[in-house]
N, C-alpha and C positions, 0 to 999 in steps of 0.2 A: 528905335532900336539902333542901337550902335556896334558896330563890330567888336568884337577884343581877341586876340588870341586866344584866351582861354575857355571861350564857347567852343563847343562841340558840333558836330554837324546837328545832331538827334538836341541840340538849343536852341538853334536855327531854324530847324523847319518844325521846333514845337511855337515860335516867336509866329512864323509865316501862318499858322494854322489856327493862332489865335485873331492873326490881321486878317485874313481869307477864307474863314469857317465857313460866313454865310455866302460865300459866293461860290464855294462846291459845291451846294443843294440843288437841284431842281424840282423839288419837293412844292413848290409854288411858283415854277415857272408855266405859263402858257402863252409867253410872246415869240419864244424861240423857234427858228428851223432847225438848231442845234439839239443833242440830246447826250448826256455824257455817255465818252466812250465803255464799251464792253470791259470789263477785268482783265483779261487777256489784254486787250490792245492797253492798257494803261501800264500793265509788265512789260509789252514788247517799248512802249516808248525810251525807258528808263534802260533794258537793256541792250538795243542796237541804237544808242541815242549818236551815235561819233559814225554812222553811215552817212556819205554826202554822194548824192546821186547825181548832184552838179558835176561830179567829179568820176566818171563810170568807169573810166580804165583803175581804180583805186577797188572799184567794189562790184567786179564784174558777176557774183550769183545774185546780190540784191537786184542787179539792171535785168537777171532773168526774170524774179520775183516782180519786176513790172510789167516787164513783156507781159508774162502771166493774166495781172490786175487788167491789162488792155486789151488782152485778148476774152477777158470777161468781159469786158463790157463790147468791144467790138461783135461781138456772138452776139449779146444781148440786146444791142441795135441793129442786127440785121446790115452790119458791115460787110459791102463785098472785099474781095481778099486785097485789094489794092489800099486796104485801109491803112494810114499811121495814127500816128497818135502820140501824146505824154499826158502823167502825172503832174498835176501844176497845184500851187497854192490854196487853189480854191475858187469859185464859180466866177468868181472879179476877173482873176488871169484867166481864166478859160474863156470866157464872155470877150475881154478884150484881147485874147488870142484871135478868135472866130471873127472880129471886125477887121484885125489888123491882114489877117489874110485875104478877107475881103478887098480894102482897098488895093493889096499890091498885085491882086490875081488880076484885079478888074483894071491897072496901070500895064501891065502885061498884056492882058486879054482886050483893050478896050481903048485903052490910051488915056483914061480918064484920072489925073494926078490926085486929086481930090473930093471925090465926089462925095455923094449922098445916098446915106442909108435912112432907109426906112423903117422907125419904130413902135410899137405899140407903147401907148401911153400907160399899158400894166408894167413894162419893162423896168429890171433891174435898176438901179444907179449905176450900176457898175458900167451900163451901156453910154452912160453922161459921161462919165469919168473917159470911156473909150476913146467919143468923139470928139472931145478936148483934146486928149492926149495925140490922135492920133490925127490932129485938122481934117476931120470929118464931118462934113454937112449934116445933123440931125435932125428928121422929118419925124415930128412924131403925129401918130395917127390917132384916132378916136376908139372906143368900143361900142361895140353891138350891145344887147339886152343881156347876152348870156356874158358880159364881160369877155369877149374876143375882141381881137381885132377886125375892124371892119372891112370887110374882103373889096366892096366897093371901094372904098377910100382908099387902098393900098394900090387897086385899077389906075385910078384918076392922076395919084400923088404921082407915077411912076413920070419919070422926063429923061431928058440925055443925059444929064446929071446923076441919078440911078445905080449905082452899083451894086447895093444886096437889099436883103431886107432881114430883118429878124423875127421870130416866132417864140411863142415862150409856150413850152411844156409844165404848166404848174407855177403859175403865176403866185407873186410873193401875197397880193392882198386878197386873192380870193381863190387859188387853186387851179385857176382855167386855164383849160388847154387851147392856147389857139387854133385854128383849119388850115393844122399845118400842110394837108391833101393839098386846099386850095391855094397856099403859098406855093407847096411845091409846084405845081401846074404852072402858077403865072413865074416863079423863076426858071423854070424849060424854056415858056415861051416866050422873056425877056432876056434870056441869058444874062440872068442877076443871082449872086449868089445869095446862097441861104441859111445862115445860121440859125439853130435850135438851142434855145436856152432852157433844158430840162437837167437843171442844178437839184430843182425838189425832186420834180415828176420823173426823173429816169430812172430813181429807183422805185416809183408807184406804180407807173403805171402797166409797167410787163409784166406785171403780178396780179394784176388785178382781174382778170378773166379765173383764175385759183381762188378766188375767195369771192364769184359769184357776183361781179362787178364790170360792164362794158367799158372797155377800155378804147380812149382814143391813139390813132395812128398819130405818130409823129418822128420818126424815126426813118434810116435809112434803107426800108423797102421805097419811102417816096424817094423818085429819083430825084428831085432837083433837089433834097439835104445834100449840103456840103459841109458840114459840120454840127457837133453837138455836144454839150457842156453836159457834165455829169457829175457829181459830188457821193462820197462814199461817208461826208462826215454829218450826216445828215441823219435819213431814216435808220441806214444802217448802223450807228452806231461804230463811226472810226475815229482815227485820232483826229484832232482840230487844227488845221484844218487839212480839209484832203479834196484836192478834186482833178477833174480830168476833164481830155477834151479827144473826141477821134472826127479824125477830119477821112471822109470818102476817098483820097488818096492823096499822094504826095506832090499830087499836081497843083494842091493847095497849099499844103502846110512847106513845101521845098520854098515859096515865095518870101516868108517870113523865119526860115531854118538860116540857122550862123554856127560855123564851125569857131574851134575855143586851139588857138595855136599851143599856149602853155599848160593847158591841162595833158595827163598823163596817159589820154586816147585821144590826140588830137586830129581824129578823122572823123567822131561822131558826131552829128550835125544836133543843135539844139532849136529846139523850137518853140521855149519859154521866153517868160521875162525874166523871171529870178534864175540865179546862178545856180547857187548853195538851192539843194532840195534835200529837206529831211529824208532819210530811208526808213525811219522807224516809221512813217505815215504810211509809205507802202505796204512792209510787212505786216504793218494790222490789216490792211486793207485785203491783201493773199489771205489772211489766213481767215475773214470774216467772210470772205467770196468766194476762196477753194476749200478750206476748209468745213467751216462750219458750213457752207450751202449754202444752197438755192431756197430750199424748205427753210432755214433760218430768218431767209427775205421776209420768203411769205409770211413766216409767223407775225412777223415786228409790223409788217403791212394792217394783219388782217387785224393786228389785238388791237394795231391804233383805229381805225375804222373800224371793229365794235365799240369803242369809249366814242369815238366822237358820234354815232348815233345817238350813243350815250347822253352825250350831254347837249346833243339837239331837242329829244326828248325832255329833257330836263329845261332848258333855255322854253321850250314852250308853255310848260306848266304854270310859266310865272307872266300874267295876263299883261305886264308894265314892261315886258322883252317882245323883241321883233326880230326874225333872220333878216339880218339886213342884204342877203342874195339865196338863193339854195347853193348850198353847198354841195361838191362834187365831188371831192379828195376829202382829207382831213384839217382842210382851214374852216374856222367858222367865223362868221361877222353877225356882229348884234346891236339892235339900239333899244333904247329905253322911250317911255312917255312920261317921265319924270323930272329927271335933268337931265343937261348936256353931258355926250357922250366924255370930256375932258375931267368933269368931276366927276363923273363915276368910276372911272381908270384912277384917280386920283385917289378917291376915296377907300376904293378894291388895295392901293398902293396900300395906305395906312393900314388896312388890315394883314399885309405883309405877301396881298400878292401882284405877280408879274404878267400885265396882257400890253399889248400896243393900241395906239389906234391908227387906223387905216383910212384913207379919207373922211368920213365922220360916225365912221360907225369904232366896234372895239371886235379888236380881231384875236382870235386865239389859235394858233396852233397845234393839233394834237397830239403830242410825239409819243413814242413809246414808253417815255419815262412817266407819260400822265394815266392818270390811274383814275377809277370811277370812284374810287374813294375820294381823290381829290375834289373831281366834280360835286359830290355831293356836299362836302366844304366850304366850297365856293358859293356852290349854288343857295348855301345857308345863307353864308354873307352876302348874297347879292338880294337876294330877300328883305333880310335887316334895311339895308341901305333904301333900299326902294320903300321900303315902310316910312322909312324918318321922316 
């Protein structure tokens, strides 16, 4: 496509929608944490698209509308009132927000210029990316049976060296929550910070006792949480991407806050990496959270955890599948006794659908966009394949 003057906008985005048709569907995705935004939030993109919350003295009711968003989730972690916090890009910056505060609390706090954090081996990428970025020692640790982190291992790794460690709320390859209890305990009594990386799990699991499901602690009732990654573009259904981070007070996050001399409030302290912040992310986010509610949560919770019993059920039925863990949220892992899990993802491809794989199994995600209808689609095709 070539530009020319005499195209039209409505030329334009019928060119884009004939290039990008199949890549709007999630009608066959189940690799995704992502799930397309609500209707609403895909209006409000479009019309508060020129809000810059980099910029807050420009657009001081949107900066309410996130107070707002932060005081949602502060409430919903069990934030005491010394809490801060911001709206960041997404669980990458939130994730390497909560390390970078780590390091410079623990240079304050401790003397120690660069030291060493302690990882679980389920942890994000985003946590590699951190400790490069940020010359940070990375220790990573092993898992228990249940896919946690090893509480002994995390005992033993600890040294002078030591400065946080991390926990992950709803782990990318299998759901698991780690003992964030018994993290919190041994960060009191190492005085090592502790970040919570619950980018899936913080909107899962406060919901989950409403639809009849034990929910694990992880959050700032344990005292030694000193921060926790949250994402609104996830289960709920925000714009792409949206996430957040609230740190227990500003005893943390002040370490890594920078005041902006040229912008047009130059006394409000920033505590991102990115400058420029969409505001249309916000406002979907208000209005999916204050708005439509809390009961809107639980719906999108509950209807994806009846599908993915859904299609555990169904994964069992077929004698040449195996749960490749029990599943606890709505990730599932599967293998076969036929071929390797690489051609079966392959073969699933050519049939036109979307899974990952995850160490050697094939992992699906259940989002809200997936439907038991799909499952049973799949669940045909995966039949077929397994016959040949």
């Amino acid at each position: 496509m070539k530009y020319t003057k005499s195209q039209t906008d409505n030329d334009i985005l019928h060119e884009l929608k004939k290039r990008l048709d199949s890549e709007k569907s999630y009608e066959h995705v189940f690799s995704s944490m992502c799930t397309p935004p609500e209707e609403i939030s895909r209006k409000i993109a479009a019309e508060f698209a020129e809000i810059n919350l980099g910029d807050p003295g420009l657009f001081p009711k949107a900066v309410l509308l996130e107070k707002e968003v932060l005081d949602f989730f502060a409430n919903l972690l069990h934030a005491p009132n010394s809490w801060t916090g911001t709206i960041t890009s997404g669980g990458s910056e939130s994730n390497l927000l909560g390390c970078w505060a780590a390091r410079n609390w623990s240079r304050k706090i401790k003397g120690i210029k660069n030291g060493q954090i302690l990882f679980p081996q389920s942890a994000h990428v985003s946590f590699e990316k951190a400790a490069d970025l940020l010359d940070i020692e990375a220790k990573w640790l092993s898992l228990n049976e249940k896919n946690q982190v090893d509480i002994e291992q995390v005992k033993t790794s600890i040294n002078k060296k030591t400065i946080g460690i991390v926990g992950i709320a709803g782990t990318t390859g299998t759901g698991a929550c780690d003992d964030i209890k018994a993290l919190s305990d041994i960060a009191i009594d190492q005085n090592l910070y502790l970040h919570v990386d619950a980018a899936f799990g913080g909107m899962i699991f406060p919901f989950l006792e409403e639809i009849g499901y034990t929910a694990p602690k992880f959050d700032f009732k344990l005292e030694g949480v000193n921060s926790i990654t949250i994402d609104t573009h996830k289960i709920v259904g925000g714009l792409i991407p949206g996430g957040n981070i609230i740190f227990r007070s500003s005893e943390f996050s002040n370490t890594i806050a920078k005041t902006i001399s040229y912008l047009s409030d130059s006394t409000t302290q920033q505590i991102t990496v990115t400058g420029t912040r969409p505001g249309n992310v916000v406002i979907s986010a208000w209005v999916l959270l204050k708005i439509y509610g809390r009961q809107f949560i639980v719906d999108r919770v509950k209807r994806s955890f009846e599908v993915t019993e859904y299609l555990i059920s169904k994964l069992r039925e077929n004698s040449n599948l195996q749960l490749a863990f029990q599943p606890t949220i709505n990730i599932i892992g599967f293998k076969n006794n036929k071929i390797s899990t690489k051609e079966l993802v392959t073969k699933l491809k050519i049939k036109g659908w979307d899974l990952s794989i995850y160490s050697d199994w094939a992992r699906i995600v259940v989002m809200p966009h997936v439907t038991k209808e799909m499952v049973d689609k799949i669940s045909i095709d995966l039949e077929e394949i397994l016959k040949e």
